[in-house]
Each structure stands twice: as structure tokens, then as C-alpha cells.
TITI-803774 format. One record per atom (N, C-alpha, C): atom name; y negated, z, x negated. Coordinates in Angstrom, 1 decimal, m for minus. Atoms other than C-alpha are relative to their C-alpha. Example, Ala and Ser with C-alpha at 12.3 -4.5 7.8 and 13.67 -1.06 7.14 Angstrom:
BEGIN
(site "N",(1.2,0.0,m0.9))
(site "CA",(4.5,7.8,m12.3))
(site "C",(m1.2,0.0,m0.9))
(site "N",(1.1,0.0,0.9))
(site "CA",(1.1,7.1,m13.7))
(site "C",(m1.1,0.8,0.8))
This chain:
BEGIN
(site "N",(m1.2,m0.1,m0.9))
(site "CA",(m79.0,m64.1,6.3))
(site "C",(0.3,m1.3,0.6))
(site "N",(0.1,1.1,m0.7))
(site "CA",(m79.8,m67.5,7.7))
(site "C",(1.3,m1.1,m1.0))
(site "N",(m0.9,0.8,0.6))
(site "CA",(m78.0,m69.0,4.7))
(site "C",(1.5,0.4,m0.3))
(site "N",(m1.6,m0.6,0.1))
(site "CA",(m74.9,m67.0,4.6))
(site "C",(0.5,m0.3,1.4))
(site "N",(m1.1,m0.1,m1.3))
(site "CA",(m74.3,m67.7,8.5))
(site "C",(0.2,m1.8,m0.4))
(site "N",(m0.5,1.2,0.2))
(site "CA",(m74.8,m71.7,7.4))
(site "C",(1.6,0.1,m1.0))
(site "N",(m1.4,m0.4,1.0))
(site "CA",(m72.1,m70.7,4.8))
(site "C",(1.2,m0.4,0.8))
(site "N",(m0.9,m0.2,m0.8))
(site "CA",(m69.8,m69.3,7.2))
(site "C",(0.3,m1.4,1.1))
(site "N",(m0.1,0.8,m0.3))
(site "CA",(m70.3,m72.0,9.5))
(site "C",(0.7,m1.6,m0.9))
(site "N",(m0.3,0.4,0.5))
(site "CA",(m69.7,m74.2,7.2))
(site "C",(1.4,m0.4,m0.5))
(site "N",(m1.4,m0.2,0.4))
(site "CA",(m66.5,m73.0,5.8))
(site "C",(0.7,m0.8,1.4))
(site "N",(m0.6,m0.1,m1.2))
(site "CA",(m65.4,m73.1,9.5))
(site "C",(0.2,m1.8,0.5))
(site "N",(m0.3,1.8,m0.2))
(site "CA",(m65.9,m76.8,9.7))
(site "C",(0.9,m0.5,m0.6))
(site "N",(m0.9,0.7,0.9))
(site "CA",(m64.4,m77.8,6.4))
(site "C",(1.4,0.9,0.5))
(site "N",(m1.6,m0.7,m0.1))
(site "CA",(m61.3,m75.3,7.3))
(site "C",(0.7,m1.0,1.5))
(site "N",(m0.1,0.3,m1.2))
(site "CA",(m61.0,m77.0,10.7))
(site "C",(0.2,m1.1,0.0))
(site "N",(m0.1,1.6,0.2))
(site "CA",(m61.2,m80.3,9.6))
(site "C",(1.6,m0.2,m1.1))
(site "N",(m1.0,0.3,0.7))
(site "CA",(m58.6,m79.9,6.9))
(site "C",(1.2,0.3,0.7))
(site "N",(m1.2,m0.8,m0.5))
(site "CA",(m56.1,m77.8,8.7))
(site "C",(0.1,m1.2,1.4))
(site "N",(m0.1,1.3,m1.5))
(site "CA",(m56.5,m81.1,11.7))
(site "C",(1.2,m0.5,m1.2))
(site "N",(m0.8,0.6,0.6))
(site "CA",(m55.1,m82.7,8.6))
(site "C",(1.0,0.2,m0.4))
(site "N",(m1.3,m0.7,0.2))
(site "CA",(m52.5,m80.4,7.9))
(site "C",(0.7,0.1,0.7))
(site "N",(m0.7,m0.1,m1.2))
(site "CA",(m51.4,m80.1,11.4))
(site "C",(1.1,m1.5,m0.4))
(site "N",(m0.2,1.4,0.0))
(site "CA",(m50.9,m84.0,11.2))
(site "C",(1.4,m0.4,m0.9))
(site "N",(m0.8,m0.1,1.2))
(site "CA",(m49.0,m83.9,7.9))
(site "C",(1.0,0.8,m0.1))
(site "N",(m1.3,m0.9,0.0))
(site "CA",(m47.0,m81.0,7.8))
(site "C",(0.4,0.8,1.1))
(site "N",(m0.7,m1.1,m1.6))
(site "CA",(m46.5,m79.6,11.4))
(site "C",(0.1,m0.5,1.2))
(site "N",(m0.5,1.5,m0.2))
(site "CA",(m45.8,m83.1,12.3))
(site "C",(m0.6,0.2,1.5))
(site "N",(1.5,0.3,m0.9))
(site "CA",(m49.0,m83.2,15.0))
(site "C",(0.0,m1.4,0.5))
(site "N",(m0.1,1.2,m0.6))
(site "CA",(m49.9,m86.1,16.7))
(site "C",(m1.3,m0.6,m1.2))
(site "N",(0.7,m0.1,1.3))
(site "CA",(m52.1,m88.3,14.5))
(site "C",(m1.4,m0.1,0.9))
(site "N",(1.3,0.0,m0.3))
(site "CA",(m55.3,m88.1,16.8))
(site "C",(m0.4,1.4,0.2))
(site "N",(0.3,m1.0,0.5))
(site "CA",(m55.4,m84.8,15.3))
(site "C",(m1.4,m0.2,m0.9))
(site "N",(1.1,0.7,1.0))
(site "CA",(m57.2,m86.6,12.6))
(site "C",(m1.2,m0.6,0.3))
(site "N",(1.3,0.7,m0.3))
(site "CA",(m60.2,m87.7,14.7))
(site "C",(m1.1,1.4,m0.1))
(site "N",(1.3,m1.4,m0.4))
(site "CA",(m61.9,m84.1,15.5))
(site "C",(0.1,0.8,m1.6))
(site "N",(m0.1,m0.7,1.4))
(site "CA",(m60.5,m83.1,11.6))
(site "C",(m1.1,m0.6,m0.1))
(site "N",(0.9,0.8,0.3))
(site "CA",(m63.0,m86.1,10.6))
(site "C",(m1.4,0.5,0.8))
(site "N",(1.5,m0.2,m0.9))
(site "CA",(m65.8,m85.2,13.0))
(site "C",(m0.2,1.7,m0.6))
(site "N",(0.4,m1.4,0.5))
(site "CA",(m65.3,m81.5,11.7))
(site "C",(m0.6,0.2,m1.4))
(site "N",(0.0,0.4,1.6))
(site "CA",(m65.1,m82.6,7.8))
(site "C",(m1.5,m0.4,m0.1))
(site "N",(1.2,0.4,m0.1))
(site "CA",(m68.6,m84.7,8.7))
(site "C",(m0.9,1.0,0.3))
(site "N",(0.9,m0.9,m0.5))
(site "CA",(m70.3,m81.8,10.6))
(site "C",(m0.4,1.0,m1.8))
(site "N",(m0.1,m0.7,1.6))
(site "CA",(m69.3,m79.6,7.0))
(site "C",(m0.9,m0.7,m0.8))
(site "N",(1.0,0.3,0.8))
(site "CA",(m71.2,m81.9,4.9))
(site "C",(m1.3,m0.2,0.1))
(site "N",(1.4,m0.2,m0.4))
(site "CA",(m74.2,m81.8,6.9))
(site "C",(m0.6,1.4,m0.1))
(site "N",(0.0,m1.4,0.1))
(site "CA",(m74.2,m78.2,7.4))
(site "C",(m0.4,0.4,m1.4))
(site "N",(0.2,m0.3,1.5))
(site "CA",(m74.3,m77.9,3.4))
(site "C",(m1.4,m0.4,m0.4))
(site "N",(1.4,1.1,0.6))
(site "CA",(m77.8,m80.3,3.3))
(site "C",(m0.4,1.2,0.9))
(site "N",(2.1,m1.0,m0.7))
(site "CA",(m79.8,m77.0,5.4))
(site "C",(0.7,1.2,m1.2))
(site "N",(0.7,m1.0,0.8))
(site "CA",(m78.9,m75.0,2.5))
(site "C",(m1.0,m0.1,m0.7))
(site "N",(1.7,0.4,0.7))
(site "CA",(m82.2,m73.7,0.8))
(site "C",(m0.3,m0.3,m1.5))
(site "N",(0.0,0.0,1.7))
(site "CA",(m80.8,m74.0,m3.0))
(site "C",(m0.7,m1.5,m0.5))
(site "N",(0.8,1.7,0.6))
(site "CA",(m83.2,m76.7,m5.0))
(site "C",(1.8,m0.5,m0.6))
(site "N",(m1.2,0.6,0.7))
(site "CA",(m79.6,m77.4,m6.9))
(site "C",(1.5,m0.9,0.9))
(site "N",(m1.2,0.7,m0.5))
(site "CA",(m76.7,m79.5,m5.1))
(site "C",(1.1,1.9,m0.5))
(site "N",(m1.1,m0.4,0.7))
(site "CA",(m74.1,m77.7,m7.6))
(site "C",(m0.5,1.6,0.3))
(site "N",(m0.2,m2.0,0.0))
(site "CA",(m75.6,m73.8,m7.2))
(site "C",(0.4,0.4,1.7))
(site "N",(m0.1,0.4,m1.4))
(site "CA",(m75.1,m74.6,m3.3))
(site "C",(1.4,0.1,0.5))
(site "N",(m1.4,0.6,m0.1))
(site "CA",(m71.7,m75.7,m3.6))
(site "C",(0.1,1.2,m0.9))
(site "N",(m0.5,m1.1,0.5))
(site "CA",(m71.1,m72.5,m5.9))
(site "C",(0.0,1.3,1.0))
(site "N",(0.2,m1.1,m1.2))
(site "CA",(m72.5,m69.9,m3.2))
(site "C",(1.4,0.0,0.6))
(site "N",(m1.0,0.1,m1.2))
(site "CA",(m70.3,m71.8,m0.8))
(site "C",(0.9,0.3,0.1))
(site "N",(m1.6,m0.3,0.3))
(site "CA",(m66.9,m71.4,m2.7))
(site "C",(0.0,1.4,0.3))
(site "N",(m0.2,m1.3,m0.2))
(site "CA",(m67.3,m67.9,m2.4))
(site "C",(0.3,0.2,1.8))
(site "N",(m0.4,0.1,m1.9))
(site "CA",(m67.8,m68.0,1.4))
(site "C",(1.4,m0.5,0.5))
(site "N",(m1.5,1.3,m0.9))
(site "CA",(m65.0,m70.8,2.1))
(site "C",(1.2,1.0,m0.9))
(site "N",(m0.9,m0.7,0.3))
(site "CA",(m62.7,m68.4,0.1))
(site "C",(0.2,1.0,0.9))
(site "N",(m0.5,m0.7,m1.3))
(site "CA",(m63.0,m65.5,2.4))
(site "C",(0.1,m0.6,1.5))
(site "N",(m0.5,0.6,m1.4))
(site "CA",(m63.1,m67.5,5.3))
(site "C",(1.1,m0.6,0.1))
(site "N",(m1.2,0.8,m0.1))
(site "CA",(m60.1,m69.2,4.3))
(site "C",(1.0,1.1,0.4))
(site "N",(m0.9,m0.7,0.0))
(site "CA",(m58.3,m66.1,4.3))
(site "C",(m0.3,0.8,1.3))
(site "N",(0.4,m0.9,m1.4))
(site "CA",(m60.1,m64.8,7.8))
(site "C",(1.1,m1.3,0.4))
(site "N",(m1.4,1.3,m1.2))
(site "CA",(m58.0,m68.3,9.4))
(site "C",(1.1,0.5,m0.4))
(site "N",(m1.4,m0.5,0.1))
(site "CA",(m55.0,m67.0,7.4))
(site "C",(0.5,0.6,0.6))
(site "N",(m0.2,m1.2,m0.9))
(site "CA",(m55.3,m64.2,9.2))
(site "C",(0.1,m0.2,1.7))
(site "N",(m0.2,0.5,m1.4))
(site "CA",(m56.5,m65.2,12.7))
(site "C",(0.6,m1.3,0.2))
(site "N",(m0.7,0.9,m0.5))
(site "CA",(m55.0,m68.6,13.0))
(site "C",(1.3,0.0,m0.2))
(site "N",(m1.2,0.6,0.4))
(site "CA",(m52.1,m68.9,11.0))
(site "C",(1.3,1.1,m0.2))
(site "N",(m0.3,m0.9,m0.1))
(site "CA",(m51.4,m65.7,11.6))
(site "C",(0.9,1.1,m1.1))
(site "N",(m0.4,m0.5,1.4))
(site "CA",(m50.7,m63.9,8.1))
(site "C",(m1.0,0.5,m0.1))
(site "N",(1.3,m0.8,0.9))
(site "CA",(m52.6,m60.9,6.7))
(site "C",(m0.1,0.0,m1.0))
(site "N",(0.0,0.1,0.9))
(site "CA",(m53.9,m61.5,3.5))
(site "C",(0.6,1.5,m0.3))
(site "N",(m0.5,m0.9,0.6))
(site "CA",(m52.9,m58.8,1.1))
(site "C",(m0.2,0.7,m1.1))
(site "N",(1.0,m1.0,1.2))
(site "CA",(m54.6,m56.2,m1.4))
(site "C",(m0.6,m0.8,m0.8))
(site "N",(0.9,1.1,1.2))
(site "CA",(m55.2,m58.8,m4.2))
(site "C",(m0.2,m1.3,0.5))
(site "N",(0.6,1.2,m0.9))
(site "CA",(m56.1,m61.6,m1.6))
(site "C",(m1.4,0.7,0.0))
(site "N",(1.3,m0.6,m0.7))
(site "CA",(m59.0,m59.1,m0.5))
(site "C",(m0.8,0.8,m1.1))
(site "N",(0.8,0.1,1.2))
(site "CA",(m59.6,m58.1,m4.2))
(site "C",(m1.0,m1.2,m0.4))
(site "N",(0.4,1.2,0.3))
(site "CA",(m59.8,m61.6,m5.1))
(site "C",(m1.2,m0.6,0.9))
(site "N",(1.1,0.5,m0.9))
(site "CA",(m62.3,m62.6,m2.1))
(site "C",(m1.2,1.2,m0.3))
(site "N",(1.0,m0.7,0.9))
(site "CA",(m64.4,m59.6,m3.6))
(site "C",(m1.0,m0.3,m0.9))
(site "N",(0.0,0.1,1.4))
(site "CA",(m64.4,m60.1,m6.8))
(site "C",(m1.2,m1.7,0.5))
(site "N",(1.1,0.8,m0.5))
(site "CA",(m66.2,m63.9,m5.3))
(site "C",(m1.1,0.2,0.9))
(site "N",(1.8,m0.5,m1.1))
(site "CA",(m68.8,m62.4,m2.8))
(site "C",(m0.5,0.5,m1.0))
(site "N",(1.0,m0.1,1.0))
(site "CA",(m69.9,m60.9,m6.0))
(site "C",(m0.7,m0.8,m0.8))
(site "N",(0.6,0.9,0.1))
(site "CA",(m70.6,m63.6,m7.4))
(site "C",(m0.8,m0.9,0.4))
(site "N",(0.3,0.6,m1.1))
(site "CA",(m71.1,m65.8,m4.6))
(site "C",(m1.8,0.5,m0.2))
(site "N",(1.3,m1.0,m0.1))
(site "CA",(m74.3,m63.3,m4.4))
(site "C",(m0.7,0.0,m1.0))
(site "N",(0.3,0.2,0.9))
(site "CA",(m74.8,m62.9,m7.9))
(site "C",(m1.3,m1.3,m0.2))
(site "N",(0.3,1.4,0.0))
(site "CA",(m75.8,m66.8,m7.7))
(site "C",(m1.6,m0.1,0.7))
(site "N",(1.5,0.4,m1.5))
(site "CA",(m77.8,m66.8,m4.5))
(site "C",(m1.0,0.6,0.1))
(site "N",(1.4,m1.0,0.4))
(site "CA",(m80.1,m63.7,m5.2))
(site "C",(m0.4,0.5,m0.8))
(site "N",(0.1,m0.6,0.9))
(site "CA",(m80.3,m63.2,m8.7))
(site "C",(m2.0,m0.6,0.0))
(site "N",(1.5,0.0,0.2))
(site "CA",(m84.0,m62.9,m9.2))
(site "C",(m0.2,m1.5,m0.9))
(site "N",(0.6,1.2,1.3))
(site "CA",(m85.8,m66.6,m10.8))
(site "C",(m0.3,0.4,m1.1))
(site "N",(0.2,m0.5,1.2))
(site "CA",(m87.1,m64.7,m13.5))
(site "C",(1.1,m0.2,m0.9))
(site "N",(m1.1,m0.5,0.6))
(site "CA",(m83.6,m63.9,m14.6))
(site "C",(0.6,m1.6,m0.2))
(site "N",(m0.1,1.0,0.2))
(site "CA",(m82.7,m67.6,m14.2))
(site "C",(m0.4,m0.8,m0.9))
(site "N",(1.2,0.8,1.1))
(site "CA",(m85.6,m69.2,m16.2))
(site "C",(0.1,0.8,m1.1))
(site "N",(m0.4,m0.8,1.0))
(site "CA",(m84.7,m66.8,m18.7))
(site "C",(1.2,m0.8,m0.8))
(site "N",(m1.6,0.4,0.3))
(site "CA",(m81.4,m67.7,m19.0))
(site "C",(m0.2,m1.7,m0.3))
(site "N",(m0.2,1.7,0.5))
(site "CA",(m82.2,m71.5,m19.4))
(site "C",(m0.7,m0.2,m0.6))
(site "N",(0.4,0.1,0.8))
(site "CA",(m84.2,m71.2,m21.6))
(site "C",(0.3,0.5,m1.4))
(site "N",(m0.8,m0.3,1.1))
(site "CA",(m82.3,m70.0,m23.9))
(site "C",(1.5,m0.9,m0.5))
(site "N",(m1.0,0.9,0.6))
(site "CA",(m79.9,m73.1,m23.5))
(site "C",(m0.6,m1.7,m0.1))
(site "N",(0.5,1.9,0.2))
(site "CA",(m80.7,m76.5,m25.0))
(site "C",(0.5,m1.4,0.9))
(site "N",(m0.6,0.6,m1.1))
(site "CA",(m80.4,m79.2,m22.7))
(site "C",(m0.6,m1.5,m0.7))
């Protein structure tokens, strides 16, 4: 559970940091918007170094699943738009995977790569 709230956390950084940038850009913001986006963007790529995955890249695959629904939780609470049936399929359909990823038994892993040449 510990690594799904880094997740969430996580998303919440990167979403917070981009959307500084977006303010700035397109909802013509002041530009020291862009200081706490950067300090948010930074906090995000730390946040990612306490997940427990030995792999960078299966890390960053978990996470897309997370930062997808959370993207669409800000849609909702910040930017105030409710996603919409096949938004909340679509963010499904990646928590299954998302999951898939993160708890698929090692066995089933070491299986599987061994069966591809490297």
C-alpha cells in the first residue's frame, strides 16, 4: 500500500508542477508560477527513487497507470470537468495493468524472461 500512496503522491507532484506550467502558458499566469511548478516537477522525481521496483522502467510503468487516474481525479476536482464513462473505463482498463505489473508473482516473471533471448 506504501507504494501505491508514493504513486499517488507522486502523480500529484508531476500534475502540479505541469499544470504551474500550463497556468503560465495558456491561462496567461504570472511567470513565477513556474518556480513552485519546478520545485513540484523536482519533488516528483524524487518521490519515484522510494519506489521498491529493482527496474527504473517497471517503476515508471506502475506509475503511468496511477498518473492516469489521477490526472483525471484534477480533471475533475481542479479543472472542474467530470471525466466520462470511457475516461473511467480507460483509467480501469490501466489499474489493471498498473497492478498486473506490480504484483504479478516473480515466479511468473522469471518465467517469462526466460523464454526471451536477450
Amino acid at each position: 500500500m506504501k507504494t501505491i500512496l508514493i504513486y499517488f503522491v507522486a502523480a500529484l507532484a508531476e500534475i502540479a508542477g505541469c499544470f504551474a506550467f500550463w497556468a503560465w502558458f495558456r491561462l496567461d499566469k504570472s511567470v513565477f508560477w513556474v518556480v513552485p511548478g519546478m520545485l513540484s516537477l523536482a519533488a516528483f522525481a524524487w518521490l519515484l527513487t522510494l519506489s521498491p521496483a529493482d527496474q527504473a522502467g517497471r517503476a515508471y510503468a506502475v506509475y503511468g497507470g496511477i498518473y492516469i487516474v489521477s490526472s483525471l481525479l484534477w480533471l475533475w476536482g481542479v479543472e472542474g470537468h467530470r471525466p466520462d464513462q470511457l475516461d473511467v473505463i480507460g483509467a480501469v482498463i490501466c489499474l489493471v495493468g498498473a497492478g498486473i505489473i506490480l504484483w504479478a508473482p516473480r515466479s511468473i516473471r522469471e518465467a517469462a524472461a526466460d523464454g526471451v533471448k536477450r
